[in-house]
Structures are given as structure tokens and as C-alpha cells.
N, C-alpha and C positions, 0 to 999 in steps of 0.2 A: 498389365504386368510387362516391365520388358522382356523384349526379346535378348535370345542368349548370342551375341554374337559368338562368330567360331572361324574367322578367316581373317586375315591380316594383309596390311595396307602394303602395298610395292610401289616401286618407284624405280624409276631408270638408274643404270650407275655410272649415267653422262650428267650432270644437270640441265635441265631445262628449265629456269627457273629466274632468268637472268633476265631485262630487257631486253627485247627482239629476238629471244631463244624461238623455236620454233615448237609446237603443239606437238605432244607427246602423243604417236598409238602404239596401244599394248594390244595382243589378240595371244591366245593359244587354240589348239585341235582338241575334240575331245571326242568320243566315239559313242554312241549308242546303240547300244544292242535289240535294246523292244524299245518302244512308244510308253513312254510316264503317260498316266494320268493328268499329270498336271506338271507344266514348268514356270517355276518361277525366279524370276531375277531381282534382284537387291544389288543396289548399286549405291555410290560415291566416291567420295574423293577429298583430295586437296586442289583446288582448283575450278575450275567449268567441265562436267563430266557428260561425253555427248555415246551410248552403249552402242554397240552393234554388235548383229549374229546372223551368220549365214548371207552375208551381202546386204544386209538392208539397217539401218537406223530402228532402236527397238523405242517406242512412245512415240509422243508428241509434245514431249517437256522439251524446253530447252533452258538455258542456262542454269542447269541443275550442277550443285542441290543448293541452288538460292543461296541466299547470305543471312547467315544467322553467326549466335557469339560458341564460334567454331571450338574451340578449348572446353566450352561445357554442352555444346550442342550443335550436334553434326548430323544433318538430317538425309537418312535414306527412302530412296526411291524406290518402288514396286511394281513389278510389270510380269503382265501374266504372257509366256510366250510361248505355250504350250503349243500353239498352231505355227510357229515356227523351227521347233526344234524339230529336225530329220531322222531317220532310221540312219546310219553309219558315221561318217564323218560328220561332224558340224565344226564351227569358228566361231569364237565370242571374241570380243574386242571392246576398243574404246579411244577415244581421243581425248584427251584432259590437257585443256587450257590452261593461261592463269586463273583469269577469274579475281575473285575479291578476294582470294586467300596469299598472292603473291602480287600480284599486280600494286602499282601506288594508290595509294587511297587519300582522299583529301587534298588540299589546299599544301600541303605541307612537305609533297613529293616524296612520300616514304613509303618504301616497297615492304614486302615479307612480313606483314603483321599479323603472318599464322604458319608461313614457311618458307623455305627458302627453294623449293622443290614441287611440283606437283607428284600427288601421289594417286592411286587407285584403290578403292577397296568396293568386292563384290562378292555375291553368295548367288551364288546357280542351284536353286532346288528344283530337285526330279522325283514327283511324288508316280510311286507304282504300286500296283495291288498289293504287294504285299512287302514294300521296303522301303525308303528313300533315304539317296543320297544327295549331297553336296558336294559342287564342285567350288571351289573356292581361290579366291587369288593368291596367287605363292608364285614360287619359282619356277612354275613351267610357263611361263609366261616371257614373252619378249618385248624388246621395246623399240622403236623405231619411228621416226618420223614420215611427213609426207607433205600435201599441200598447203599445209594451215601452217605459217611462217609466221611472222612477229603476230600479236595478238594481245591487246589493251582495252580494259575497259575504257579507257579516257580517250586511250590515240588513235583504235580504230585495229582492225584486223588485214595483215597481209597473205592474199592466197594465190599461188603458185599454183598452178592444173598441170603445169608440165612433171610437177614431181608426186600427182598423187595418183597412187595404183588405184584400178578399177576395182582390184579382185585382194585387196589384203585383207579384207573380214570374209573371206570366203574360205573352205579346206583346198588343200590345194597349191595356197600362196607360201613361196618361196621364202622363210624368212633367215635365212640363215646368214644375210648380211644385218641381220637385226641385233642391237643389244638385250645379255642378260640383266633381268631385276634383282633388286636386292630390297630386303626385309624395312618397310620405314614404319618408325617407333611411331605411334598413334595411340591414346587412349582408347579401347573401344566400348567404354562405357558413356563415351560423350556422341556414339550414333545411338538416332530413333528413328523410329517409322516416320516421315514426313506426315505433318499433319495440316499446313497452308498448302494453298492452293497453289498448284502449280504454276510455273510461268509458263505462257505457251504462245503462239501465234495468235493473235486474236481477231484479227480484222486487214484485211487487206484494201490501199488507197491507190486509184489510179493517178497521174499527173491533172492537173487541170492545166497546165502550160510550160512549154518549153523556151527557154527567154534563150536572146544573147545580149549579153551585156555590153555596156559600151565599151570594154577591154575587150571585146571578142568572147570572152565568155561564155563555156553552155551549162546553162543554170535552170534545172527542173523546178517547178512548183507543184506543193502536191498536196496546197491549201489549206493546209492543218498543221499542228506542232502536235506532233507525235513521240514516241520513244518505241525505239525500235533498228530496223534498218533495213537497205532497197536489197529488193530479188532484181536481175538483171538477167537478161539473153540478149547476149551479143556475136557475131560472127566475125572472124577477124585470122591476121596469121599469130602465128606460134609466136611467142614473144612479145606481142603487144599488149602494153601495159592498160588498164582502164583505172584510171583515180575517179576517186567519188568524197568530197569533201563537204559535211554538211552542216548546216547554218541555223539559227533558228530565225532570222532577218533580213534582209536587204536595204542597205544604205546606198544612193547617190545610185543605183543600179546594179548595182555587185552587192554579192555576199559579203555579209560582217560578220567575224567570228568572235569580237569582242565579249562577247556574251559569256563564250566558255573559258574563257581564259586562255590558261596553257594546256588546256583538252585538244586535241589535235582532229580528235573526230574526222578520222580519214580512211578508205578501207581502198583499199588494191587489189585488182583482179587480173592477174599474168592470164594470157590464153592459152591454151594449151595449140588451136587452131584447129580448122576443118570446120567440122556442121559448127551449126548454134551451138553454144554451150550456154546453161543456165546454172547460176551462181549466187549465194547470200551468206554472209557470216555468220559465224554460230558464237564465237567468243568475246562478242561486243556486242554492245547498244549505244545509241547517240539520240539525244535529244532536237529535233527539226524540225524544218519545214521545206527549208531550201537543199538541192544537192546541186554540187558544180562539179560536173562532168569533163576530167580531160584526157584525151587517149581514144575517144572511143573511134572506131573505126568506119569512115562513114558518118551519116545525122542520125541521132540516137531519134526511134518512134517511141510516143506516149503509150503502146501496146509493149514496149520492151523492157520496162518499166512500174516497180511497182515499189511502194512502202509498207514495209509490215508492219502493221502494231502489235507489241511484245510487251505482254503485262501480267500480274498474277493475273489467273481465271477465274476472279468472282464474279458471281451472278450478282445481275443489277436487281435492287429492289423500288429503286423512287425516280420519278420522274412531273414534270411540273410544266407547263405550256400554257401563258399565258396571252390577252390581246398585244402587249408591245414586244416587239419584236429584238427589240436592245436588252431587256430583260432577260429573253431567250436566251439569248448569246452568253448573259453573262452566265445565265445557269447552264449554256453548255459548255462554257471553258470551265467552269467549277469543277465538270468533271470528265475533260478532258485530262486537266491536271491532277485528275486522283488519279486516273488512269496511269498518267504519263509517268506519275511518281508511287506507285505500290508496285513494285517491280521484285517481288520480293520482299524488297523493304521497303516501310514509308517515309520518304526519303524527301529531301527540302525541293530536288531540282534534280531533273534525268539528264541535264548536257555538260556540265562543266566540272572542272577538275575539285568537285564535291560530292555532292550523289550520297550526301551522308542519311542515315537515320536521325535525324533532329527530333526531338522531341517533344520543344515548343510548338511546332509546325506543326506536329499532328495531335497536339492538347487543343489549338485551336480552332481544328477544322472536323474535332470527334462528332460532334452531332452532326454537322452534314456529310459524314466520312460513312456513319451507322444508317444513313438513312438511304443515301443512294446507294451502296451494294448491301451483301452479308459479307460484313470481315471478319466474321467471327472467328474462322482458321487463320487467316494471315495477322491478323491482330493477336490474337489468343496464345499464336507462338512469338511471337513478335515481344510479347508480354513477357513470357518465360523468357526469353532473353534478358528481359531488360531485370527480372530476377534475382536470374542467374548471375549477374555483373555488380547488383548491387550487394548481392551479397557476399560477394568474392571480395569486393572494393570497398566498400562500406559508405557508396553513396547511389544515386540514382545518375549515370552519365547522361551529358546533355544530345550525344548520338548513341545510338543502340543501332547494331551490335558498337561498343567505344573503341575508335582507334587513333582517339586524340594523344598527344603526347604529354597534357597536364589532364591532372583530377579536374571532377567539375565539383564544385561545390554545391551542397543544394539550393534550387534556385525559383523563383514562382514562375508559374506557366508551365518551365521544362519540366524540372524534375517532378512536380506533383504532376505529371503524366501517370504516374504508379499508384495515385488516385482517382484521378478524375476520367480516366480512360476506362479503366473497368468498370466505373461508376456509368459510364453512358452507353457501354455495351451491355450494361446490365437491364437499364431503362429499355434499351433498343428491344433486347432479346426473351427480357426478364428470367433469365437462367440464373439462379442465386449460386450454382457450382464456378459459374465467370468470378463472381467476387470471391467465394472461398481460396480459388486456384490465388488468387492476387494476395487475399489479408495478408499473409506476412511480411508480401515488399510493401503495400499501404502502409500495415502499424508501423513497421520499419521508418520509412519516410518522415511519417506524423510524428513517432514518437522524438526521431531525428533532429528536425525542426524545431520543436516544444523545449531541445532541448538548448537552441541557441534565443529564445526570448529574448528582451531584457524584462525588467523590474516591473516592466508596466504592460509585459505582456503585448508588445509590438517585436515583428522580425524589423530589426532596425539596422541592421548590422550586416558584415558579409556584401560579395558581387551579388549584383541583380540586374537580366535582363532588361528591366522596366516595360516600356510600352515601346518596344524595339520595332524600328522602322518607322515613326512617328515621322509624317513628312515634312514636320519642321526641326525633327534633330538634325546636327551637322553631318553632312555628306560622309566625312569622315568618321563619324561616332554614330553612330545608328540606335544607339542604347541611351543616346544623351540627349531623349525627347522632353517634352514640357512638363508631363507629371512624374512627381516624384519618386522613384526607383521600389522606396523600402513604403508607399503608401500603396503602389501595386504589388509589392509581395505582400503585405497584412491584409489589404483586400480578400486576392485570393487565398491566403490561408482562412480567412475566414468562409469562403465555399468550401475549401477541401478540408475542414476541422466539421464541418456540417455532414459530409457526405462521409467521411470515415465516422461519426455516429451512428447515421442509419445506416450502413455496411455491418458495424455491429450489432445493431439491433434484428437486422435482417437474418443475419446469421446464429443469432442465440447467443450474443457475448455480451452478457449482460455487465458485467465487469467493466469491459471494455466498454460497451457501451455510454453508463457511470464516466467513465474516465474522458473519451473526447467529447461526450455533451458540452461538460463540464470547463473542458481545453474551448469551445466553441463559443461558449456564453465567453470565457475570459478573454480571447480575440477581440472580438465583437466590442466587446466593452472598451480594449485598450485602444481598436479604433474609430470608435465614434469620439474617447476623450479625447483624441492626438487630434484627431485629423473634420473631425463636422460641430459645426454648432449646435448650437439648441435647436434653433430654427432650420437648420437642415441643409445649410451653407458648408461647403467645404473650403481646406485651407488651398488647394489645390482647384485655380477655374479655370478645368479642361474637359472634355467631353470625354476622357478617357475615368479621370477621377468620380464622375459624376456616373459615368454609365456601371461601373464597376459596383459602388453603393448603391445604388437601384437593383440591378439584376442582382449581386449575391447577397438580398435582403436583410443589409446590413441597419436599413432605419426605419424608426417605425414611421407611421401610417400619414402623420403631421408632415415629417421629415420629409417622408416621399413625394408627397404633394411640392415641396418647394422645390426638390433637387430637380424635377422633373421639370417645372417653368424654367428655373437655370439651365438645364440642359438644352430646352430646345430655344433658348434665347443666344445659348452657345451657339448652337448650329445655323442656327440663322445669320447669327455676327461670324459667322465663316464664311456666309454663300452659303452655307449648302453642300463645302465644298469639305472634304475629308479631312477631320486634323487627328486619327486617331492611328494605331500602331496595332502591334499582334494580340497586346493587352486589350485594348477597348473597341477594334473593329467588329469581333464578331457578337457584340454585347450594347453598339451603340444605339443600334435603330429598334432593339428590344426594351431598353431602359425609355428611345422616347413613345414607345407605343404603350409601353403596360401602365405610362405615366398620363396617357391622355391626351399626348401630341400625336397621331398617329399621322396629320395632314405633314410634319416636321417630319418623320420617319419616313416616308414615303418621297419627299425635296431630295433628302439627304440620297436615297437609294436612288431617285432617278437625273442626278444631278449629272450633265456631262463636263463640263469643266473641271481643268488638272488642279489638285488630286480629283479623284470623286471613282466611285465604284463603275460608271458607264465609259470614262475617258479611257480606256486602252478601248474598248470595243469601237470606239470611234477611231483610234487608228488603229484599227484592222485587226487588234486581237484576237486570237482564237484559244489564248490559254491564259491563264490568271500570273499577272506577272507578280515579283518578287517588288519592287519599289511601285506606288501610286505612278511616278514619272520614268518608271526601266526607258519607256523612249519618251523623250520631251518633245511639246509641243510642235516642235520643229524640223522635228523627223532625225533626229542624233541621237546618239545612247546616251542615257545618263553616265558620264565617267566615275564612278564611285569605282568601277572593279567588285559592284555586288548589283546586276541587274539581270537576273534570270528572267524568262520571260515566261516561264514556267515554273510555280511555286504557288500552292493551293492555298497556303494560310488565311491569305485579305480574299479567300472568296467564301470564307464561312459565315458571310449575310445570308447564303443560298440557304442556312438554317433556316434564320425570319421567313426567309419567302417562301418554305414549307409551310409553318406555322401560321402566320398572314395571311397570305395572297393566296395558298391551297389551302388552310384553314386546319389542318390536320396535327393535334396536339396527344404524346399519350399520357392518360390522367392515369393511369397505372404499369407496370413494365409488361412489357409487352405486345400492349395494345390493346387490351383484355378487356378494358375500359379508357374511352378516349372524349378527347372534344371535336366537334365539327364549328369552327365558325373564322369562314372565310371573313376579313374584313377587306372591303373595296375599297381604294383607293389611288393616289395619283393618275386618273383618269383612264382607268382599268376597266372594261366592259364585260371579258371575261375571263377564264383560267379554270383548267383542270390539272387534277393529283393526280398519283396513282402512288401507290404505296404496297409492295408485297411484308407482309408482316408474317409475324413466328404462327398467327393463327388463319393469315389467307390474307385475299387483298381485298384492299379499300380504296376506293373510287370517289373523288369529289369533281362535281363540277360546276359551277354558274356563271352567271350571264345576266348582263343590265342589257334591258331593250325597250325601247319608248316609254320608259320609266317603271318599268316591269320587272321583278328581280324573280327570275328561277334560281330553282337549288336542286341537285342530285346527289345524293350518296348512298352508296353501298358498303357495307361494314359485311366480316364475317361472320358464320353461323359460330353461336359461343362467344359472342361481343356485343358490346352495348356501346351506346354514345350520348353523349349529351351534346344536342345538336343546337346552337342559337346562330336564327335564320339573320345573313346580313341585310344590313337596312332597315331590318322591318321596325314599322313603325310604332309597334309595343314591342318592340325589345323581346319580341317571343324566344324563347327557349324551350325545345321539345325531345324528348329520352325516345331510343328507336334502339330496336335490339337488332339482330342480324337479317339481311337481307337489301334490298334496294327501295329506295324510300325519295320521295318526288314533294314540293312545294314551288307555287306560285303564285306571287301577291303583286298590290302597286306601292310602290314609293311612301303613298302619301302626300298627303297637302302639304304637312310640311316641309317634306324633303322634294318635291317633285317642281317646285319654283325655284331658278336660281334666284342666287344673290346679286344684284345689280350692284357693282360699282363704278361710281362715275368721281370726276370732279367736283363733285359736289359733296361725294363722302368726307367724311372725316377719316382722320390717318389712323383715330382708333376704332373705327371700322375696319377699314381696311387691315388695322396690323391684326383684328383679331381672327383674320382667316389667312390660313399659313402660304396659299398658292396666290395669294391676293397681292398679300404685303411682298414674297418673292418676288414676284413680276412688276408692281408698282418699284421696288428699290432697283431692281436691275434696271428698270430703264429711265430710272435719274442717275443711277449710277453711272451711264451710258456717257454721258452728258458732266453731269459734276464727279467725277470717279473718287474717292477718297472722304465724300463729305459725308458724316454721318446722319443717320436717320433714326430718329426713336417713337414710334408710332404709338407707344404703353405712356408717352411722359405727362404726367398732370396738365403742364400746360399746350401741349401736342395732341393730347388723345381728341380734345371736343375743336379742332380748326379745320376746315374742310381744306381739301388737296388747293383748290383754285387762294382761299384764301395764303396757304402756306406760300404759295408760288409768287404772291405778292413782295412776298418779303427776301423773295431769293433774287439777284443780283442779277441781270442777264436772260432772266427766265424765258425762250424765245419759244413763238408757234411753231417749233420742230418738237421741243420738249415737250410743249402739252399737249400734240398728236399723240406723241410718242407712252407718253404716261397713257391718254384716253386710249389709245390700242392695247396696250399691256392692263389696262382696269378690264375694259370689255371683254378679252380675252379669259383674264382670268376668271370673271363670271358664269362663263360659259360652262356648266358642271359640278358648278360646287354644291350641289349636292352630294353628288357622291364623292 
């Protein structure tokens, strides 16, 4: 039920609200006569609201009260401070930033997208044996500034020590050179009890290095891209400035801040002088790795020095570690960058002058977003935001909270966010009140949709993301990849026409139910007529088109079988190398395993050449960038003016490699009932899961060792599994209910002998093992670059390699070393 608000919002009657205005503190005296029971404080604002009482900072929240769609929800904080209120005089205060309620937001340099002012609103309950009052914000309150001067999410925060009192949230303090507040109009039926996870400190990094640049430069490294920002101690006199300007990169030896744009991400720290003083922002965040240090007094030490990580506080629930070690990496930038981007909101990219709620971005990162923490709170309100907007607007915006200056239209990927998101927190958590809370913005959406069809029951019509970021669209157009726009919006409507069925079904809307089956069969049908053949050919030959009709089981069973050899004869005639976008990345290496490529799934994921899911980790990534090439092989930013090097979407493979390489699927929501079966491959020895689920955790782990395959897992009491052992050589499958449960077999005769290929094979040998044919093409390709190779061709499949090489022009003893190393090589293993 809500609560009854009863106190009202103030605000100074100076503005502070303007660029470079300086951080508003409000404080009054209040007096206590006995000891409450209990004190409690409720707080907010307009702006970044940081409490205090009695001298000290009350929590350990910061950048409160996060960024939600302020107009219909404005979320208050709770803090139990009963051990600080005193017998006689006490001081309650605050300091209220911009924050995202005034500061500019976007790309589009536009400030006050909720006021033009920061405001304050708070409730002081004093529970006593036998009464309680509230103290509430009004007019006995003052307002006045101090050390926290200019203050930007994007630019960075200016703090001044020589003008901040020790003692003004203390009784006592002097404030009668302070301004009076006056009344500011706020709905307060749009405050709630906060119910995501607070944002808090979460981790502190020390330096791994202190560089000078070839400009002279002092440039910390603190070997992670983080979001957050540095605590410093420095000693120095009165008036010495310390800048801290920080980077997500290093180019030619210097920081590049092309990344962020016109993000200025710069924070200043005036000394006040005397002892150490220790100092960190509270009204900003920047996205980094790098900081460039100028002012400081003296050579700054790696002990003076530190970066905070500042992120909502979800508990992690998944984690994954497997034998290759690049693999690792990618699954820890995966969720570096969840980190770096749930800040509140989930958001595209934590450093540049964007930091929006995108939509698309976190449709395609929901199943590894649900698996590595519980979002259930920051998601869940995140939700009701996105709601709340659409039904104020009467569409689904492409950022939540929206502070774009045009409508978004509905769109596949983003806007069925208000589908497909619930839908995978549902699976995650199996809470069926997750889908209740949503059904109105779902039908909304769907019904929305259904109602722009055409005639044949395709979205043909209207903008569309498509397969956005496809590394072969124009640098300039990012939306203007190789598969067709309105053939990935009918795709996905045909998942999310699937999944708003059983939402209804689930929830007893039988009706409705009736209604999108029915919507779902008519998709379906309009595109398999537009867009696949009989035989299961699409009009569209891209891996994005191809992976999309596979996973959202768009064809039957005939069909699949063919899309599936074109799929991974696609990925092969790429290298190997990535040609999909936000549409088909987190779907491609799923479509080639459930099809029976899984040797092709496994290329594709462990391929290091640009694009390819490994190549940022080969240079030096530690977080999931925004473009395949954000930095080009050459060590340059990509010039696009869109290269975040932090953006989680292209890392939602890390799904597959749950699913795969941990082997951990749930066959009902929850986890209630699950599958075990790791499948081995690209030359993977071993790997462990871990998994905290709604009913305990589950543990997988195994291991190939002199052709020996163990298996381990642990399911919770109250769960079952259907476990099929990898490798084994009848294909066993075995049902294990709750507890820890242990096998170990051998290989097999016939998995337990490689496959020898030599010169002597034929090329359709060779092409029909996928590590085989990769390695034999790469290194003719070495040598003839550009010439093509068809290993399946009638006349091609039965001529042995030596034969073929007769007929090839030049063919010299460097090349046929070079082939016999890459055949012998890739021998080596093919069993597993």
C-alpha cells in the first residue's frame, strides 16, 4: 500500500541549477527531549541527494535516488538512524547535486529534463512509547553552499576544501549568512519506497602503474575500466589545484578521450592545505581506466591512490572458468560491463556524453544480465518505468527513463524489451507476479504492433533498428547492415507473439491466450511465405537471418536441418570471423550448435581475428566494447564518434557459454527442473559453473584427462536434472535429484583415436571436420589470399590435398609444409 506522504519539497530561492552552479546544503536544529524508540529518515530530492546528521553522512548509498522516469516515480531512501539521534540539540542536513534530474543528458546537450532547480524532500520519524512525530522539510530549513562547486554527470565534479565548514551538519553551526527555502511544487504521489538496489561503493582498485607520458605526463593505470571514481590523499599548500582527468585508453602514450566525446570527465580538488587531506566525489561518475594527474604536489604514490567501483549492489549469482584463458577474459569483461553499466540504470555505456537507458542493449544481454547477478529489484523497477512512459506516451521509448527529444516508434529488439524482459526474468526467477506486474505494458506493445501488420501479416513498415552495429554496415549508418531491417523485426515478433502467449497462458488469460497463439501462428506463417523456401533457404544469406529462424523456431524440422549447413557454411566463408550485429550476435553460435555444427560454434567463439568475439581481448580489453573494431588493429580508435569501449550487448555469447561449456539449461523457471550437459569443445579440457538460483546452487564441473571424461554436479534439495554425460560414448542420459552426484568413464574407441589428416586426404575429408578445414584454408590462404576453396564440391570432395596442389599454379615446398603443419595440428584432438 503506499505510503501517505506528509512533507514537502524546498528548494533555495537563489538557483542553483544552472551549469557550474555550485551543490546546494540545506541543514536545520531540531531538539530532543527523551530518546524515540526508533528514528527514522526518508529522503530525496531533485537532483543527487547525499543526508547528513549530527556531523556524519547517514548510509552508505550514494548517488541517491538513482535515475528512474522522475514525473511518475521518484524513489525514497530509508535509513534507520536511531543510534544517531542525541538527547538535546541535533542537525539534519543535505547536499543535493545536479544529478540526472538537471544536469544534460545525452548526445543532444540538453539540460533540466525534470527541473530547472534542485530540490529536497525528507521525513524524520521519531517513534516513542507512546507517540510519534515527524519532522519534515519546510521552511525552517536554510540553504547555503560549501565545497562541492561545479558538479556534472558527464564533466566531472569541482571541490573547493577551503570553503567547506567542518561543523555545518553539526548544532551549533552558525547559519545565519545562509539563504531562506521556499515551497517547490512536486507531485508527491510520484515518491516510493525505493525498491532497486542501491548504488554504493562496491569495490576498491589499487594502481598497477604510474606512467609519464612522452608529453611529460602523469598518468595512473589502475588496469580495469571501471565506472566510478579515484579517492585521493594528498598534502600540499592552500590553493593548489589537483586535476584528475580520466580516460578509458591510451593512444601513442597519452590518454585519448575520444571515446567520450564532449564528456569532459574531469574532477578538481582545491586544497585546502596543512595535514593530508583525503578527498572523492560524490556528484559524478566516469567511465575508466586511465587518470592524468596535473597539480599534484610533489610524485603522487600508488598508496595515495585509489578507484572506486560504483554500481547498483546486486549480488552476483553466476560465474563460469574455464581451461582457456581468453575465454575467461571475455566472460570477465561481460561482466565488468554489466557492472560498469547498472549504475542505476542499464545503461549503453558509463563514460560518454550518453549513459542512456537503451533498451535494445539490455533485450540483448537479458539472459546473461539474469544469470550473472539477481536484477530482480533494479530490473523490476526499471520495468515500471519503462510502464510508466509508455503509457503516458503510448509507445515503449527506445531509453528508459526517455529524454530523447523525438518519439521512438515501435521497434524489434528495443521496444519488445516490455516483452521479452519479463519473459527472461520470469524463466530466471520463475516468479509469475514478474509477468503479472508487466502484462499491461506486454499486451500493450503486442497489441500495438499487430496493429501496424500489413495484409500478409509481416511488420513491413515503419523505422527499424535491424541488425545494428553489423560490422559490415557503413561506419556512418550502423542500422544499415546486410540483413534486411523489416525481416529482423518479423523474426522477432515472431518470439515475442510466442512468449506473450504463454504469459497468458501462465497467468490464466485464456482469452488472451486464444488471441496471441493465434497472432503467433499468423507471423510465423507471413514469414516463412516472404522470407524461406520450401527447403529452408532464406531470401536473406547472412548469419544474422539465418540464426534468428533457427533459435526463434520459426521452421520446421526439414527446414532446420538446411538453415543450419547454410549457417555454418556462412561462418566458415567469413573466417570465422563475426559478421553479425545486436540482432544476431547473441543467437548466432546457439543456432549453429542446436543445428549440429557445434565444431562451427566453437571457430566462431574462439576466433581471434578483427571482427571476432576474442580480438578486443587480444588488445588488452577488459570490457566488452561497443563496435567488433572500437580500436583497430593498429592501435587507433575507430572514427565513427560511436566507439565505447564499454557496452555489454556483443557480449551476450557469455549466455552460450553458460549453456555449452557450463552445460547448465533451465527446463522449467526457476530451475526447479533443469538440464546438465556440458558439451566439449574447441579444444577445452575443462570448466566449472556455479550458479546461485531462487531454490540454492548448482555446481558443474568437468574435465578430459588422458581420454577420461569426469563429471560433477550438484543440484539443490527440491530439484531435479536431467543430466547427459559429455562424450560418452552411448550418449547416456541420467535423472539425479538434489544433492552431489559424481561419473567417470573413457572416451571410447571411437572417440579416443584422433583423426589423422595428411596430404593425402581428400579435401572432403578434411572439409568435413570444422577445425580441420579452418586450419587447412587458413594456411593456403596464407599464401593464395582471396582464392576460394570448396571442400563439399562434387568434383572437390573425392581429390586428395597433394593431388589438388598439382593443379594450383606456383604451389611451392613452403605451402605444402605449411598445409602438412596446419593438417597435423589440427589432428591433434579431434576427438573432442
Amino acid at each position: 500500500m503506499p505510503r501517505n506522504w506528509t512533507g514537502q519539497f524546498i528548494t533555495p530561492t537563489t538557483s542553483h541549477g544552472q551549469e557550474n552552479d555550485p551543490a546546494v546544503y540545506f541543514r536545520r536544529e531540531f531538539d530532543i527531549p527523551e530518546t524515540p524508540v526508533r528514528a527514522t529518515l526518508h529522503i530525496t530530492g531533485l537532483g543527487l541527494v547525499e543526508p547528513h546528521l549530527n556531523g556524519a553522512v547517514v548510509g552508505d548509498e550514494v548517488l541517491a535516488p538513482g535515475w528512474t522516469s522522475y514525473r511518475h516515480r521518484l524513489a525514497v531512501s530509508t535509513h534507520d538512524v536511531t543510534d544517531v539521534i542525541t538527547l538535546g540539540a541535533n542537525a539534519l542536513g543535505a547536499v543535493v547535486g545536479q544529478g540526472w534530474a538537471i544536469n544534460r543528458l545525452g548526445w543532444e546537450d540538453k539540460r533540466h529534463h525534470y527541473t530547472d532547480r534542485p530540490a529536497l524532500y525528507l521525513e524524520l520519524v521519531l517513534e516513542y512509547t507512546d507517540r510519534t512525530e515527524t519532522l519534515t522539510s519546510d521552511g525552517s530549513f536554510r540553504a547555503g553552499t560549501g565545497g562541492v562547486r561545479a558538479n556534472s554527470l558527464y564533466d566531472g565534479e569541482d571541490f573547493d576544501a577551503r570553503l567547506e565548514s567542518d561543523d555545518w551538519d553539526q548544532s551549533g553551526f552558525d547559519d545565519s549568512t545562509w539563504n531562506p527555502v521556499e515551497v517547490f511544487d512536486w507531485p508527491l504521489e510520484a515518491l516510493f519506497e525505493a525498491t532497486a538496489d542501491p548504488i554504493r561503493r562496491v569495490e576498491e582498485i589499487a594502481p598497477v602503474e604510474i606512467l609519464t607520458t612522452p608529453r611529460g605526463k602523469t598518468v595512473v593505470d589502475f588496469g580495469q575500466i571501471i565506472s566510478g571514481w579515484v579517492r585521493l590523499t594528498v598534502q600540499g599548500e592552500a590553493g593548489t589545484v589537483v586535476t584528475l582527468r580520466h580516460a578509458e585508453v591510451m593512444t601513442d602514450g597519452e590518454i585519448d578521450v575520444e571515446t567520450l566525446r564532449t564528456a569532459k570527465a574531469t574532477d578538481r580538488y582545491t586544497l585546502r592545505g596543512g595535514k593530508p587531506e583525503t578527498w572523492e566525489p560524490r556528484f559524478t561518475f566516469h567511465g575508466f581506466r586511465y587518470v592524468e594527474i596535473d597539480g599534484w604536489p610533489g610524485t603522487p604514490e600508488q598508496e595515495a591512490l585509489r578507484a572506486v567501483v560504483v554500481h547498483s549492489d546486486m549480488r552476483r549469482t553466476g560465474w563460469l572458468e574455464t581451461s582457456n584463458p581468453l575465454l575467461n577474459q571475455l566472460h570477465a569483461n561481460a561482466v565488468w560491463s554489466m557492472r560498469d553499466n547498472f549504475v542505476g540504470v542499464p545503461t549503453d555505456c558509463p563514460q560518454r556524453d550518453e549513459r542512456l537507458g537503451w533498451t535494445g542493449d539490455l533485450n540483448a544481454f537479458a539472459p546473461t544480465a539474469v544469470f550473472l547477478y539477481d536484477v530482480r529489484a533494479v530490473l523490476g523497477s526499471w520495468l515500471e518505468d519503462l510502464a510508466a512512459e509508455q503509457a503516458e506516451k503510448g509507445f515503449v521509448p527506445w531509453v528508459v527513463p526517455d529524454v530523447l527529444s523525438t518519439p521512438s516508434s515501435p521497434t524489434a529488439l528495443w521496444s519488445d524489451v516490455a516483452v521479452s524482459l519479463p519473459w527472461a526474468l520470469y524463466r530466471e526467477y520463475g516468479d509469475e507476479t514478474i509477468l503479472a506486474s508487466a502484462y499491461d505494458s506486454m499486451t500493450a506493445f503486442i497489441r500495438q504492433v499487430a496493429g501496424l501488420l500489413d495484409e500478409n501479416g509481416l511488420w513491413s513498415s515503419g523505422f527499424q533498428y535491424g541488425d545494428w552495429l553489423d560490422p559490415d554496415a557503413p561506419m556512418d549508418n550502423p542500422a544499415g547492415g546486410k540483413t534486411d531491417r523489416h525481416l529482423v523485426a518479423s523474426a522477432y515478433l515472431c518470439r515475442t507473439t510466442r512468449e506473450m502467449a504463454d504469459t497468458a497462458r501462465i497467468l490464466g488469460r485464456d482469452a488472451d491466450a486464444k488471441e496471441f497463439t493465434a497472432l503467433a501462428a499468423r507471423v510465423r506463417e507471413a514469414f516463412l511465405n516472404e522470407y524461406v523456401t520450401r527447403n529452408g533457404r532464406l531470401v536473406d544469406q547472412t548469419a544474422t537471418a539465418y540464426a534468428l529462424a533457427i533459435t526463434f523456431g520459426i521452421l520446421d524440422e526439414e527446414q532446420q536441418k538446411v538453415a543450419g549447413k547454410v549457417l555454418a557454411a556462412t561462418v566458415a566463408k567469413s573466417g570465422y570471423r563475426i559478421s553479425t550485429g545486436f540482432a544476431g550476435t547473441p543467437l548466432v553460435t546457439d543456432a549453429l550448435s542446436m543445428t549440429g555444427h557445434l565444431d562451427e560454434a566453437y571457430l566462431l567463439l574462439l576466433e581471434t581475428g578483427c571482427p571476432s568475439f576474442l580480438y578486443p581481448i587480444t588488445m588488452g580489453a577488459t570490457t566488452i566494447w561497443e563496435r567488433w573494431d572500437s580500436i583497430r588493429p593498429d592501435g587507433t580508435i575507430n572514427p565513427s564518434g560511436m566507439t565505447s569501449l564499454n557496452h555489454y550487448a556483443l557480449g551476450a555469447v557469455v549466455d552460450w557459454m553458460h549453456r555449452t561449456i557450463g552445460g547448465l539449461t533451465a527446463l522449467e523457471p526457476g530451475y526447479r527442473h533443469m538440464r546438465i550437459a556440458p558439451q566439449p569443445g574447441g579444444g577445452l579440457t575443462h570448466a566449472k559453473l556455479r550458479h546461485d538460483t531462487v531454490y540454492g546452487e548448482v555446481r558443474i564441473s568437468w574435465s578430459i584427462t588422458d581420454r577420461t571424461v569426469s563429471l560433477e554436479a550438484t543440484i539443490p534439495a527440491g530439484t531435479s536434472a536431467e543430466v547427459t554425460l559429455p562424450l560418452h560414448p552411448d550418449s547416456q542420459t541420467v535423472h539425479i535429484s538434489g544433492g552431489t552426484h559424481q561419473w567417470s568413464y573413457d572416451l571410447g574407441e571411437d572417440a579416443a583415436a584422433d583423426t589423422v589428416f595428411t596430404l593425402d586426404s581428400t579435401l572432403g575429408q578434411i572439409a568435413g571436420n570444422a577445425r580441420a578445414w579452418r586450419a587447412f584454408t587458413d594456411a593456403f590462404a596464407s599464401h593464395f589470399p582471396g582464392v576460394p576453396l570448396d571442400g563439399r564440391a562434387p568434383e572437390a570432395a573425392v581429390m586428395s590435398v597433394r593431388t589438388m596442389l598439382d593443379y594450383v599454379p606456383g604451389a611451392s615446398d613452403e605451402l605444402k609444409n605449411d598445409l602438412t603443419s596446419a593438417l597435423t595440428s589440427a589432428s591433434q584432438g579431434t576427438h573432442v
